[in-house]
N, C-alpha and C positions, 0 to 999 in steps of 0.2 A: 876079356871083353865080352860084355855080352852078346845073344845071338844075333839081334836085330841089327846093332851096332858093324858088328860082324861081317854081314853081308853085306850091308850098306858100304862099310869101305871098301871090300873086296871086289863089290859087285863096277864102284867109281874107279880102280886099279884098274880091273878089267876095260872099263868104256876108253881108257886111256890107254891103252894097248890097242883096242879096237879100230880108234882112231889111228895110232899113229902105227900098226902092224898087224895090220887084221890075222894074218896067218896065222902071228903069234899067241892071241888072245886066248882062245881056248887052251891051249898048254899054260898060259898064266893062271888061268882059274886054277887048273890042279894042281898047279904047282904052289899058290897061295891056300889052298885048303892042305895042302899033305906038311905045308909048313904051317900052319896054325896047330895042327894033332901034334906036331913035334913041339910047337911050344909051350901047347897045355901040358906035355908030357916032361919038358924039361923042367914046369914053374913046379908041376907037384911033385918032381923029386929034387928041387932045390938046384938043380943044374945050371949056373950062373954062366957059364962059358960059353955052352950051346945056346942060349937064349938071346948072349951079345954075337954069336955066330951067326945066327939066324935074322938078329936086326941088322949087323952089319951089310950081311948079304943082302936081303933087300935095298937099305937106303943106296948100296951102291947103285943096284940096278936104274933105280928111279932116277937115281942122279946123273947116269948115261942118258937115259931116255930124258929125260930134261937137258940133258945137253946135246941129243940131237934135234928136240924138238922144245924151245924154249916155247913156242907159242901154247903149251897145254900148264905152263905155269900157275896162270889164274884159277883151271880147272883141278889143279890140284892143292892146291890153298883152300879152294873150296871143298875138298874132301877131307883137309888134313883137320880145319873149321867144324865142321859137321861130328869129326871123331871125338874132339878134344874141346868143345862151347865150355869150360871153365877155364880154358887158356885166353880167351878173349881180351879185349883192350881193358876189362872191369878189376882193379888192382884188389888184392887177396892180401890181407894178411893174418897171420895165426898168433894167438897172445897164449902162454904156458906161464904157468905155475905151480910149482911141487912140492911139496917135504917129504922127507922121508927122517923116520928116526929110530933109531937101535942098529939095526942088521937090515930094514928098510932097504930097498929098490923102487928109484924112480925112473920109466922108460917113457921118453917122450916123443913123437914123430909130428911133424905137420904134414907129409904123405906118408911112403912107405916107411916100412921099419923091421929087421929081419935080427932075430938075438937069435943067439945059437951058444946055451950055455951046457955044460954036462958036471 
């Protein structure tokens, strides 16, 4: 995620803490930055486990705090919104076509895509 992107959600986590836990809020902030370094750190060593470690843990959090405090729901639609404007209501589709011939490899992804051949 880039940087801008970055802080912007993190900075919208935090106001949602702020609201609904002020005490809390700053220990969110460092607690969402020391897990970003761990997950730039898991994606470039390929660390699949930690990374679903790391999102699970949060979504759980959130989804406590949404359910002690449903009314910050909107406000987090709107952050999730601002993160991801290509998930919007505008339908996406990807059109693929390949050959390959002899010994040929064809690798195809409409997002991600991770080969790992030796």
């Amino acid at each position: 995620m880039a940087t801008d992107a970055w802080e912007r959600t993190r900075d919208g986590i935090v106001s949602l803490w702020q609201r609904t836990s002020p005490s809390r809020a700053e220990g969110v902030q460092g607690e969402l930055d020391a897990t970003r370094d761990d997950l730039l750190t898991a994606r470039e060593t390929g660390d699949e486990m930690t990374e679903q470690e790391l999102r699970d843990a949060w979504t759980g959090r959130v989804r406590r705090l949404l359910s002690e405090r449903p009314d910050i729901a909107e406000d987090l639609r709107r952050i999730l919104v601002d993160l991801a404007p290509e998930t919007n209501d505008a339908p996406r589709s990807v059109h693929m076509r390949a050959e390959a011939s002899g010994s040929g490899r064809v690798y195809q992804a409409g997002r991600d895509q991770h080969i790992t051949e030796r």
